[in-house]
C-alpha positions as CSV (number, residue, x, y, z in Angstrom):
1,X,-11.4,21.2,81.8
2,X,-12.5,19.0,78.7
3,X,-16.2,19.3,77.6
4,X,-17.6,16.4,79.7
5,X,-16.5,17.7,82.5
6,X,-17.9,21.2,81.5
7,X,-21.3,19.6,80.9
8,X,-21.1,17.6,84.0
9,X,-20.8,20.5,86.2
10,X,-23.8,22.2,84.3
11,X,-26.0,19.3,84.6
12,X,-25.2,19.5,88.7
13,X,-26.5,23.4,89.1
14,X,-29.1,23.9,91.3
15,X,-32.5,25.1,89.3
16,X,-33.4,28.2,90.1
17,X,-36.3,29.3,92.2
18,X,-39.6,29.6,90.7
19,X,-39.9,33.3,89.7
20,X,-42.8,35.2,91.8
21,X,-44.4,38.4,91.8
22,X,-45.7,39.3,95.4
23,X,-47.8,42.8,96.5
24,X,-47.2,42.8,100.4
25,X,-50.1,44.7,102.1
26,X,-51.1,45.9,106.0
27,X,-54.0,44.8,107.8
28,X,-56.4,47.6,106.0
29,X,-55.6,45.8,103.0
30,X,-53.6,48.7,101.7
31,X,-50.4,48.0,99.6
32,X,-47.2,48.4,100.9
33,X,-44.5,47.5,98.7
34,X,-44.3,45.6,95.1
35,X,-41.3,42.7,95.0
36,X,-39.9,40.0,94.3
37,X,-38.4,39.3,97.1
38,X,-39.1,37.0,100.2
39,X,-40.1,39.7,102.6
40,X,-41.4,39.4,105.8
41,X,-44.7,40.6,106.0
42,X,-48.5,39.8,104.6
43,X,-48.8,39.5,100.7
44,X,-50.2,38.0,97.8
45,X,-49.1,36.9,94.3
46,X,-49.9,38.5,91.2
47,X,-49.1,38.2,87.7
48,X,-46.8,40.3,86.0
49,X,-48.4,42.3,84.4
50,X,-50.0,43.6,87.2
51,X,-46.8,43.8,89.0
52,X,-45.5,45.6,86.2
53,X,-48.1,48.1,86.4
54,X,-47.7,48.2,90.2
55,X,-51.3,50.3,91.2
56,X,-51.8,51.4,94.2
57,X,-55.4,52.3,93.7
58,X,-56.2,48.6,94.6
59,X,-56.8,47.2,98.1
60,X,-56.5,42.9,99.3
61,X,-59.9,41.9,100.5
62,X,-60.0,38.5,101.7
63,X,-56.9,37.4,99.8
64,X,-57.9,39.0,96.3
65,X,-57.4,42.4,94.5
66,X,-59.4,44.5,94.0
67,X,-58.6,47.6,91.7
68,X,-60.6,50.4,92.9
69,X,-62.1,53.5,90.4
70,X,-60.3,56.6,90.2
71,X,-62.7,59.8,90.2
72,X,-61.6,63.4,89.7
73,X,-64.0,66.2,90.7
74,X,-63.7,69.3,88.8
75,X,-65.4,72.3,88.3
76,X,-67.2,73.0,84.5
77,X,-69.1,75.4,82.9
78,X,-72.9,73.8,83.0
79,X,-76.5,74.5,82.2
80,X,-77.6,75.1,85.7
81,X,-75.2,75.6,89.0
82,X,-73.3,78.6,90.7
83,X,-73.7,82.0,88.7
84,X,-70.3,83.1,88.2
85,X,-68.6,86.0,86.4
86,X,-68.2,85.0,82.7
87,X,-64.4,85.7,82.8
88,X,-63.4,84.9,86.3
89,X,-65.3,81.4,88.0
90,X,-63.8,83.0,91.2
91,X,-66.3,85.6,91.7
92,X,-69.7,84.2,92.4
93,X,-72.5,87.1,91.2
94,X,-76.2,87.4,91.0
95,X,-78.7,85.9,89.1
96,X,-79.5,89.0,87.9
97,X,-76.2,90.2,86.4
98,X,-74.5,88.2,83.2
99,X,-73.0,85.2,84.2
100,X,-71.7,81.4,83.8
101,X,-73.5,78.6,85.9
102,X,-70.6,76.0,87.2
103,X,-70.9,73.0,88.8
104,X,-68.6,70.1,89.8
105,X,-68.7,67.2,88.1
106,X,-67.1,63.7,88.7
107,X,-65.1,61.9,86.1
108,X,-64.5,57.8,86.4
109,X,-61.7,56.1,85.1
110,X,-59.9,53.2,85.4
């Protein structure tokens, strides 16, 4: 093989597919699966970094994402709340003895 020939059969390769990033989803709108591949199925495209990321705290709602908050709830030492021992949040005690008020609070994040 000489170099035109070599250059020839490089000129006649297919292009490859367009690259695509696809999040298939069920009819909730809940995500299934992250790929690259033709699947069969419901999706959508995203970009990559999102498909990088690949976050299942997001639901499809009417053919966009839509990331959705993450909250934890956690119990904390607080101003007002349940009287608790001061060394043991398990046992709840009376207003009257020495104690720790708790209460849950809610953290957001993204």
């Amino acid at each position: 093989m000489n170099a035109e020939e070599f250059w020839a059969i490089l000129h006649a390769m297919p292009e490859p597919p367009p690259v695509s990033w696809r999040l298939y989803y069920n009819a909730s709108g809940e995500p299934i699966i992250y790929s690259m591949e033709d699947l069969p199925g419901t999706y959508i495209d995203v970009d990559a970094e999102t498909y990088a990321r690949a976050p299942f705290n997001v639901r499809v709602q009417a053919g966009r994402l839509i990331e959705l908050k993450s909250a934890v709830r956690k119990l904390a030492p607080a101003d007002s709340g349940t009287p608790c021992h001061p060394n043991n949040v398990a046992i709840v005690v009376p207003l009257t003895e020495p104690h720790q008020p708790w209460s849950m609070k809610t953290h957001e994040f993204d």
